[in-house]
C-alpha positions in Angstrom: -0.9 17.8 8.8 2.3 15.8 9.1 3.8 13.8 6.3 3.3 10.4 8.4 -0.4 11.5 8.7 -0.5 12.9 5.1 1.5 9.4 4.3 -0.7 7.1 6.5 -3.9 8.7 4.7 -2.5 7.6 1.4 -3.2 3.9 2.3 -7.1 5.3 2.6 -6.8 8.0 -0.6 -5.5 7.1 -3.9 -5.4 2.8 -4.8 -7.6 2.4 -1.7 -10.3 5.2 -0.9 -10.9 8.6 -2.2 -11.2 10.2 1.0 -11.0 14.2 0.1 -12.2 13.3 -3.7 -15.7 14.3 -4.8 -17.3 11.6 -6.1 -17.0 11.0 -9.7 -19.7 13.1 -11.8 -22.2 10.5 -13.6 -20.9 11.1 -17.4 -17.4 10.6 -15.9 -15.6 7.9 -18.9 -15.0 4.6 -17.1 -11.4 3.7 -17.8 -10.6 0.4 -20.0 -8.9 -3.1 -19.4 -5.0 -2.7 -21.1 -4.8 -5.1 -24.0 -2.7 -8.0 -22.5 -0.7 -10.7 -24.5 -1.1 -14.1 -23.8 1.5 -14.5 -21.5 0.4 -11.1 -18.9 -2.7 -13.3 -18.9 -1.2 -16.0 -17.5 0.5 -14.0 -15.1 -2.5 -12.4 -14.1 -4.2 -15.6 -13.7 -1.6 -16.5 -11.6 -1.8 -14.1 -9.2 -5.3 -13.8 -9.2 -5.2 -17.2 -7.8 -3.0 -16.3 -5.2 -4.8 -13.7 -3.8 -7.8 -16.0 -3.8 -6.1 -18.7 -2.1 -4.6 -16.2 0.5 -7.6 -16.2 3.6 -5.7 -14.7 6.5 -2.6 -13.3 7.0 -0.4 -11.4 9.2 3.0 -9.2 8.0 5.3 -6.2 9.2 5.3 -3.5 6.8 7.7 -0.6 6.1 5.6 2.2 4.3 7.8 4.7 2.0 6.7 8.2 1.7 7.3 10.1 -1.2 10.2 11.7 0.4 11.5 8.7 1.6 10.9 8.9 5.3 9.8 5.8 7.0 7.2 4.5 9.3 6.9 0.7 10.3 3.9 -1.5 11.7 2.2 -4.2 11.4 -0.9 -5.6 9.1 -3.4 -8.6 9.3 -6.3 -9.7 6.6 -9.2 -11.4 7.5 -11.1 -12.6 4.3 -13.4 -11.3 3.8 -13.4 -7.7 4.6 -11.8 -7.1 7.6 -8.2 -5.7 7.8 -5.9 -4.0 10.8 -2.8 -1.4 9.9 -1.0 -0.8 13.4 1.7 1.5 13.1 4.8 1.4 15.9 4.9 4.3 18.2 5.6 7.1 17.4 3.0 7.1 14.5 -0.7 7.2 16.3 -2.6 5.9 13.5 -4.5 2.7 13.3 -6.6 1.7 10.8 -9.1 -1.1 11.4 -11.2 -2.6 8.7 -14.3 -4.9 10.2 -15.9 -6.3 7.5 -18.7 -3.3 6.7 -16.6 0.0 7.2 -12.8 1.0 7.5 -12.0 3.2 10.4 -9.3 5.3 10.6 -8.2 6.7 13.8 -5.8 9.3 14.7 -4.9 9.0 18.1 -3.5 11.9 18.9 -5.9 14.4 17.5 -8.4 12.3 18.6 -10.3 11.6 15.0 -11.8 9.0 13.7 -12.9 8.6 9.9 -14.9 5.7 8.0 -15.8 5.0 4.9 -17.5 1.7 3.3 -14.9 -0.8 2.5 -15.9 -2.7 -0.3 -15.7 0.3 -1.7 -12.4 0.9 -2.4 -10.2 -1.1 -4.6 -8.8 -3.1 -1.1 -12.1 -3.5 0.2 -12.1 -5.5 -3.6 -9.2 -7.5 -3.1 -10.2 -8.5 0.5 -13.5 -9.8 -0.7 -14.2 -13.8 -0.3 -13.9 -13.9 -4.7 -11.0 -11.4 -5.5 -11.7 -11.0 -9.1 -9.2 -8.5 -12.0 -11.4 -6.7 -14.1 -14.7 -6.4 -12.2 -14.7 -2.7 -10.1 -11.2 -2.7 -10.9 -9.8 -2.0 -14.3 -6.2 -3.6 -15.2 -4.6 -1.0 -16.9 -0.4 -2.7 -16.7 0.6 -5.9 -15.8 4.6 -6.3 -15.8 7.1 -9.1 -16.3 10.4 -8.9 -14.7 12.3 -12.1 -14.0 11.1 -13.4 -10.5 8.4 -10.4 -10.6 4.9 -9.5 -12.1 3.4 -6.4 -11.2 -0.4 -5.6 -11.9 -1.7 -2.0 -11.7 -5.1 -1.5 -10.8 -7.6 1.6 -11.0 -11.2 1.9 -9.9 -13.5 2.1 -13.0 -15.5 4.9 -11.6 -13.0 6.9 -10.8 -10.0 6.2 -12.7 -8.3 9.7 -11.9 -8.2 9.2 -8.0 -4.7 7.1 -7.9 -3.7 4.2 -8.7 -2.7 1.0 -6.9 -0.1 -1.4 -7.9 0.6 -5.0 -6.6 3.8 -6.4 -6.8 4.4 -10.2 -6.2 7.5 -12.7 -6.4 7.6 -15.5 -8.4 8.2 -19.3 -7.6 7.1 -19.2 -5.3 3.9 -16.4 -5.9 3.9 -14.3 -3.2 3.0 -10.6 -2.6 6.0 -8.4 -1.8 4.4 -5.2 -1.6 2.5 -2.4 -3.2 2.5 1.2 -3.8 -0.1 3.4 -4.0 0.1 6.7 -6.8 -2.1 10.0 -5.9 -3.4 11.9 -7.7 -0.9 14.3 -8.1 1.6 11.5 -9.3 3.3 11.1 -5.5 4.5 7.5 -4.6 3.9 5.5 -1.1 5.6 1.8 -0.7 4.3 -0.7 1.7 6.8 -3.4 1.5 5.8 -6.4 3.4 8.3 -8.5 5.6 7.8 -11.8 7.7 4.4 -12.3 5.4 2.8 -15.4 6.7 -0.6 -16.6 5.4 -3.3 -18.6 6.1 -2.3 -18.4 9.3 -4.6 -18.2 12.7 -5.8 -14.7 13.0 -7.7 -13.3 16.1 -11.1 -12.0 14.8 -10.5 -9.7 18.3 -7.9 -8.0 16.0 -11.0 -6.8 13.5 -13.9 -5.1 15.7 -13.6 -1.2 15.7 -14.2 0.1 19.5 -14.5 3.8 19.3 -12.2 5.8 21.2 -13.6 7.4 25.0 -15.0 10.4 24.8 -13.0 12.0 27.7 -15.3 14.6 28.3 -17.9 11.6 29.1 -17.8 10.7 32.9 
C-alpha cells in the first residue's frame, strides 16, 4: 500500500475508526477524564460550544504524513453525520460520510470500505449535540496563547489512536487536527479557507457505489 493510501486511511484508523483493530475485548479498562483546572474547563467549554454552533461547513485541507509528504483536498460537514474528504488528483481516495455509514473508496483499486459513523470519535463530533466526555474521554486540554488544543480518545478503546483538535482563539476557530496511531505516527489535517455555516449541497453527502465494470 502506498503512504498516501496508508496516510488517507489514518483519517478512518486511529482518532476516527479502528479499521484493522479488533474490537476491544469486554474486560478491556475504559480510559478516564484528565483532571482539568478551572481554567481548561473554560476552555473546553468554549470550544465545545463552537463545535456545537458550527452546522455546515466547507474547507481545503493539507494532510501531513508522518514523513512529511503532502496531499491536498477538500472537506465539507453536514450536521449531523454526514461528511465528504475529496482529495486533488493524483490521490484517488474519497471518503464520503452520509449520515448512517462512512464510505471509503479507493478509486484506483477499485475498493470501497464502510464502517458505522457514529461510531468513531468524528462520527461523535458531527452529531447534532457534540458533547466532551460522553464516548470520548478528554485525556489533555492545552493552553497556548491564541491556542487550546483538546485530545480525545474513545472510551472503549483507548489504545486505538488518539485524536487531537486544535482551535484559534478570538476569534474560536478550528485550525486543524492530527490524528496519533497506534504505533505513535503523526497525520496533520490543517484546514485553510474554513467557512462555516455556510450553504452545503446535501448532493455532496449520498454515497453512489462505484460501476461494476464487469456489469453490462
Amino acid at each position: 500500500m502506498s503512504l498516501t493510501r496508508r496516510v488517507a486511511l489514518a483519517l478512518l484508523a486511529a482518532g476516527f475508526i479502528a479499521t484493522a483493530l479488533p474490537p476491544a475485548p469486554a474486560h478491556a479498562e475504559e480510559v478516564m477524564d484528565a483532571a482539568l483546572d478551572d481554567g481548561q474547563w473554560q476552555a473546553l467549554k468554549v470550544v465545545e460550544t463552537y463545535l456545537n454552533g458550527v452546522k455546515s461547513l466547507r474547507s481545503r485541507f493539507i494532510q501531513i504524513a508522518p514523513d512529511g509528504s503532502l496531499a491536498e483536498g477538500s472537506f465539507y460537514l453536514r450536521r449531523p453525520g454526514r461528511l465528504r474528504f475529496e482529495y486533488d488528483p493524483p490521490v484517488p481516495i474519497l471518503i464520503v460520510g452520509d449520515g448512517f455509514l462512512l464510505h471509503y473508496q479507493d478509486k484506483e483499486l477499485g475498493q470501497v470500505n464502510e464502517w458505522p459513523i457514529f461510531d468513531t470519535p468524528i462520527g461523535s463530533l458531527s452529531r447534532d449535540d457534540v458533547g466532551f466526555g460522553k464516548d470520548l474521554a478528554v485525556t489533555e486540554v492545552v493552553r497556548r496563547e491564541g491556542r487550546v488544543s483538546v485530545t480525545v480518545v474513545r472510551r472503549a478503546d483507548p489504545g486505538e489512536g488518539s485524536l487531537t483538535l486544535d482551535f484559534t482563539s478570538n476569534p474560536t476557530q478550528l485550525a486543524q487536527w492530527r490524528v496519533t496511531d497506534a504505533q505513535g505516527y503523526i497525520t496533520t489535517v490543517a484546514l485553510k479557507d474554513l467557512e462555516v455555516n455556510v450553504d452545503v449541497s446535501a448532493k455532496l453527502f449520498v454515497w453512489e457505489p462505484p460501476k461494476d465494470p464487469n456489469r453490462r
